[in-house]
C-alpha positions as CSV (number, residue, x, y, z in Angstrom):
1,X,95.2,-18.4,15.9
2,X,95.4,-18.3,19.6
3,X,92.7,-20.0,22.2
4,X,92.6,-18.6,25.9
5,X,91.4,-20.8,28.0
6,X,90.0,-19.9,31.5
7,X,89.0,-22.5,34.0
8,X,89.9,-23.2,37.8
9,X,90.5,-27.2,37.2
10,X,94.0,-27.3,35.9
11,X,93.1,-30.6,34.5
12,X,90.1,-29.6,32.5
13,X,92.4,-26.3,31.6
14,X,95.1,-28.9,30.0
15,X,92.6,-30.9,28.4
16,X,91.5,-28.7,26.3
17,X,94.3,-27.2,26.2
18,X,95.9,-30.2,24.4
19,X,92.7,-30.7,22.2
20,X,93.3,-27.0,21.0
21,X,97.0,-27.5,20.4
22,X,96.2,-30.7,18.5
23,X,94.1,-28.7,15.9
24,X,96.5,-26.1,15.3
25,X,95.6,-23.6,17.7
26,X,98.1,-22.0,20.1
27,X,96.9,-21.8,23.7
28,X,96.6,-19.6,26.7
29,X,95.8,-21.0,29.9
30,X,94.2,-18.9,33.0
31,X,92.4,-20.4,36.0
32,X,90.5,-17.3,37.0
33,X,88.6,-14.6,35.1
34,X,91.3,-11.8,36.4
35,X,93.7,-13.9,34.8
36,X,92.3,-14.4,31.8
37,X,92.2,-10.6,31.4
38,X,95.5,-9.7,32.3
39,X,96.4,-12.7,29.6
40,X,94.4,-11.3,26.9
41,X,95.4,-7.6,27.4
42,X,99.2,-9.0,27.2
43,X,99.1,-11.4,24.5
44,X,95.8,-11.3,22.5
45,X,93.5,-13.9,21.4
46,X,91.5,-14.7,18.7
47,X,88.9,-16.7,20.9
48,X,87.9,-17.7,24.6
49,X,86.8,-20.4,26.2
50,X,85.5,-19.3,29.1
51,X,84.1,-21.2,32.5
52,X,81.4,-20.0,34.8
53,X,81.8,-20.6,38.2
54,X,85.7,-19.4,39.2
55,X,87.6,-17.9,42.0
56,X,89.1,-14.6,41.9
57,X,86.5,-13.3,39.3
58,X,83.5,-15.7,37.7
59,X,83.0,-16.5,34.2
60,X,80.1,-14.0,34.2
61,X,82.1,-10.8,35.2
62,X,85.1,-11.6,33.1
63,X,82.6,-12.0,30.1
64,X,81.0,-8.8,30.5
65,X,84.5,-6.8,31.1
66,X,86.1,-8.6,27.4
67,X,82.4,-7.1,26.2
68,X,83.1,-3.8,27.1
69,X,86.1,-2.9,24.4
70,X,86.4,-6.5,22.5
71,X,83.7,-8.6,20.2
72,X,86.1,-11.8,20.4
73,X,84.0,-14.8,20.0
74,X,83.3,-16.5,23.7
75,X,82.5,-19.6,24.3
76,X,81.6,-20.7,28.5
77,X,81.8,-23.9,30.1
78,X,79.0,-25.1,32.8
79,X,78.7,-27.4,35.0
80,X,75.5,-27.0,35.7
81,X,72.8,-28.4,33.5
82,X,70.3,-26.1,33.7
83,X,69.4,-22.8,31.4
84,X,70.4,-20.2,34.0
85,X,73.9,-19.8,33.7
86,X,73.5,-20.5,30.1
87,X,71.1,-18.0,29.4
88,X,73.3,-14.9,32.1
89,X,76.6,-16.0,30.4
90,X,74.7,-15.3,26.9
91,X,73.5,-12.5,27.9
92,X,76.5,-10.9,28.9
93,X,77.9,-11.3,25.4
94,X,79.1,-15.2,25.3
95,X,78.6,-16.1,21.7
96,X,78.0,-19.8,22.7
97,X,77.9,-22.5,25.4
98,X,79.1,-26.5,26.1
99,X,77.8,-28.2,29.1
100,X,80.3,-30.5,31.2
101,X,80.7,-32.8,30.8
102,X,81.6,-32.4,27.1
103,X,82.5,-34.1,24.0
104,X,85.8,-33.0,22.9
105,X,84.9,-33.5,19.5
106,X,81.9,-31.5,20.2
107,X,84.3,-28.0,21.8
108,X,86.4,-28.7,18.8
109,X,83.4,-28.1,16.6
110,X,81.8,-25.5,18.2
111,X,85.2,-23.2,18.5
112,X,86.1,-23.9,15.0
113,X,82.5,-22.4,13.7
114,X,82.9,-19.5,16.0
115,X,86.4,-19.0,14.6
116,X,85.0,-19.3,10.8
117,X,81.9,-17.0,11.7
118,X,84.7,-14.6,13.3
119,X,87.2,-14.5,10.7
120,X,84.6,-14.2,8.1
121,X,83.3,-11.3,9.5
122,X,86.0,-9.5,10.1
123,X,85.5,-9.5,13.2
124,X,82.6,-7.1,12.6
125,X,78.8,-7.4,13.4
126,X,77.1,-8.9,10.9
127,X,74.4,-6.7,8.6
128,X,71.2,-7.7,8.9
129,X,69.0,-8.9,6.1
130,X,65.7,-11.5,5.8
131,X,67.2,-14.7,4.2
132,X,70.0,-16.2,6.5
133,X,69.2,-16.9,10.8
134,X,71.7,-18.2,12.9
135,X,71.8,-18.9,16.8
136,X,75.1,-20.3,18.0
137,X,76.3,-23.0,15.8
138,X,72.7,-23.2,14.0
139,X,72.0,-21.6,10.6
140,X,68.8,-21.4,8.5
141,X,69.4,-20.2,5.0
142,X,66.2,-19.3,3.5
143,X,67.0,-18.0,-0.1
144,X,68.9,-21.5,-0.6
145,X,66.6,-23.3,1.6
146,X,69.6,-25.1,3.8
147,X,69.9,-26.0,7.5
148,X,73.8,-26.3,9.1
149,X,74.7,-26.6,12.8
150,X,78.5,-26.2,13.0
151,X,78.9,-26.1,9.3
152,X,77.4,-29.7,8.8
153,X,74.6,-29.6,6.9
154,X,70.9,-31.4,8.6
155,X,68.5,-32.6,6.1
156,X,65.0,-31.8,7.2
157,X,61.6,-32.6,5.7
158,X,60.0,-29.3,4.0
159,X,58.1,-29.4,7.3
160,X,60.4,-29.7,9.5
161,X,62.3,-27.0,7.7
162,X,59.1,-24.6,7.9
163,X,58.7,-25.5,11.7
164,X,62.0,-24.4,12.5
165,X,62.2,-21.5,10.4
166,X,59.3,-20.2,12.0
167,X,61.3,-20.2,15.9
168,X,64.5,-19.1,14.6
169,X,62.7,-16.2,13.1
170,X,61.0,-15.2,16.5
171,X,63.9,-16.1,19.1
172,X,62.6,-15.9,22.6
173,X,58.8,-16.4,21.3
174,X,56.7,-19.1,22.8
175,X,54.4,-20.7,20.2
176,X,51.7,-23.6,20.7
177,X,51.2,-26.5,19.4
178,X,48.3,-24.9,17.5
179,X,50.1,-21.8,16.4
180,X,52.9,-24.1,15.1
181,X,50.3,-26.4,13.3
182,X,48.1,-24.0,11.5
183,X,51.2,-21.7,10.7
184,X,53.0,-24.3,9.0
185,X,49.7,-26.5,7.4
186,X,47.3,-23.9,6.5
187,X,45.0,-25.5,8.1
188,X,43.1,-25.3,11.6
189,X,44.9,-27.6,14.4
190,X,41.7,-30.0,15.4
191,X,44.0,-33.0,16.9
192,X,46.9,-31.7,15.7
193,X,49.4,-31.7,18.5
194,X,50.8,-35.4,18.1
195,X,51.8,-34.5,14.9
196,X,53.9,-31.3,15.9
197,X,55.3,-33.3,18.9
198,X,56.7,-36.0,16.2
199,X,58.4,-33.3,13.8
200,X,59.8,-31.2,16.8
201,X,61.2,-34.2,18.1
202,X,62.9,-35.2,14.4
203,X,63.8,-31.6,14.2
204,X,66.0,-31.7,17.4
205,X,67.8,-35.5,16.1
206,X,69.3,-33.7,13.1
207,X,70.1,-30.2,14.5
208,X,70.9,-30.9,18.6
209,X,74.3,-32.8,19.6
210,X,72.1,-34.2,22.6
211,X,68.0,-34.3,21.5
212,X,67.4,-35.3,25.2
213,X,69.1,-32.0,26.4
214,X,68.0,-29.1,23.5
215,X,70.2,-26.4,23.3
216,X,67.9,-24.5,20.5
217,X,64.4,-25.7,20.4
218,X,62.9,-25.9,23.9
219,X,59.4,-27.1,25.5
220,X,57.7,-24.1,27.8
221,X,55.6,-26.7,29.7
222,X,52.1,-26.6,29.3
223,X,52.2,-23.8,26.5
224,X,54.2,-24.6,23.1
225,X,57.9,-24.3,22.0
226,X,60.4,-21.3,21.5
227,X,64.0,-20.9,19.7
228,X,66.5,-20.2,22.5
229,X,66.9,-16.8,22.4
230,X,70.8,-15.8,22.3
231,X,70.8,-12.0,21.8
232,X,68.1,-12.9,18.7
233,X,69.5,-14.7,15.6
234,X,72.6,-13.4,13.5
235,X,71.1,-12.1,10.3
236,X,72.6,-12.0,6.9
């Protein structure tokens, strides 16, 4: 399978450009989204990785033109840590996201579930059903009762488990801490905030590569919590 690869630091370009090669992959390398394009339409991939801010032509733009005629899995870089170029490069039809700095290890896992997810699907969208929910790298079976992020399976508590299959079944809804407590105990939330708090937080240690920076379960401040909210979850 072939990687592109589309960012204006040469370095960061050949970095992961040797990190790709190292896994099997062979590698395109662009520096600008008008690059990447011309690269693609030549040669082909079977996935991009794909930076935000560029010269030439952004991140953004190039996503939205490989939207237009291609579903290739894409994967941005940012720089930036917060949600707003996370959110526009999602979007725009990015299937995924890493923040730099970044883990190799971390890229290396995230393309190869994209890849899997891709190659499985035959590169076709996926038909929709009530039992399995995935966002990004994060999938909830519910007929077999499973959690994976990246094909690695988290073990959560039959509470944690009902928590988080109640957000990843209403992407882009904000619940509170009292929605979330009597949905999941049955019972009416009279002081029961603390104990949401404590399982959200255990939640994001097993399904979040950084806890301390959430990519899937995030605080609304001063309201409750929501699943990110990538195009709605992947259902199978």
């Amino acid at each position: 399978m072939t990687v592109l690869i589309c960012d204006d630091d040469k370095d960061i370009a050949n970095a992961i450009a040797i990190y790709m090669e190292h896994e099997g992959y062979e590698t395109l390398v662009a520096h600008d989204g008008r690059q990447a394009l011309d690269l693609l339409a030549k040669h082909g991939a079977q996935l991009v990785i794909m930076d935000v801010m560029m010269p030439v032509m952004d991140g953004i733009r190039a996503t939205k033109e490989i939207r237009a005629s291609s579903n290739i899995p894409i994967l941005m870089l940012s720089a930036k840590s917060e949600d707003t170029d996370k959110i526009l490069g999602l979007g725009f039809g990015a299937d995924d996201y890493v923040t730099k700095p970044f883990n190799p290890l971390e890229l290396i896992a995230r393309v190869k579930s994209l890849l899997r997810r891709f190659t499985q699907l035959g590169g076709q969208t996926r038909a929709e059903s009530a039992s399995v929910f995935e966002i990004g790298g994060l999938c909830v079976d519910d007929e077999r009762k499973t959690v994976t992020v990246d094909g690695a399976e988290a073990r959560l508590t039959p509470l944690e488990y009902k928590i988080l299959l109640l957000l990843i079944r209403n992407p882009g809804r904000v619940f509170s801490i009292d929605q979330i407590y009597e949905h999941v105990w049955g019972e009416e939330a009279l002081g029961g905030g603390g104990t949401v708090t404590v399982h959200i937080r255990r939640i994001r240690e097993k399904i979040e590569y950084n806890p301390k920076e959430p990519k899937y379960i995030k605080v609304v401040w001063g309201i409750g919590y929501k699943m990110e909210k990538a195009d709605g979850p992947d259902r199978r």
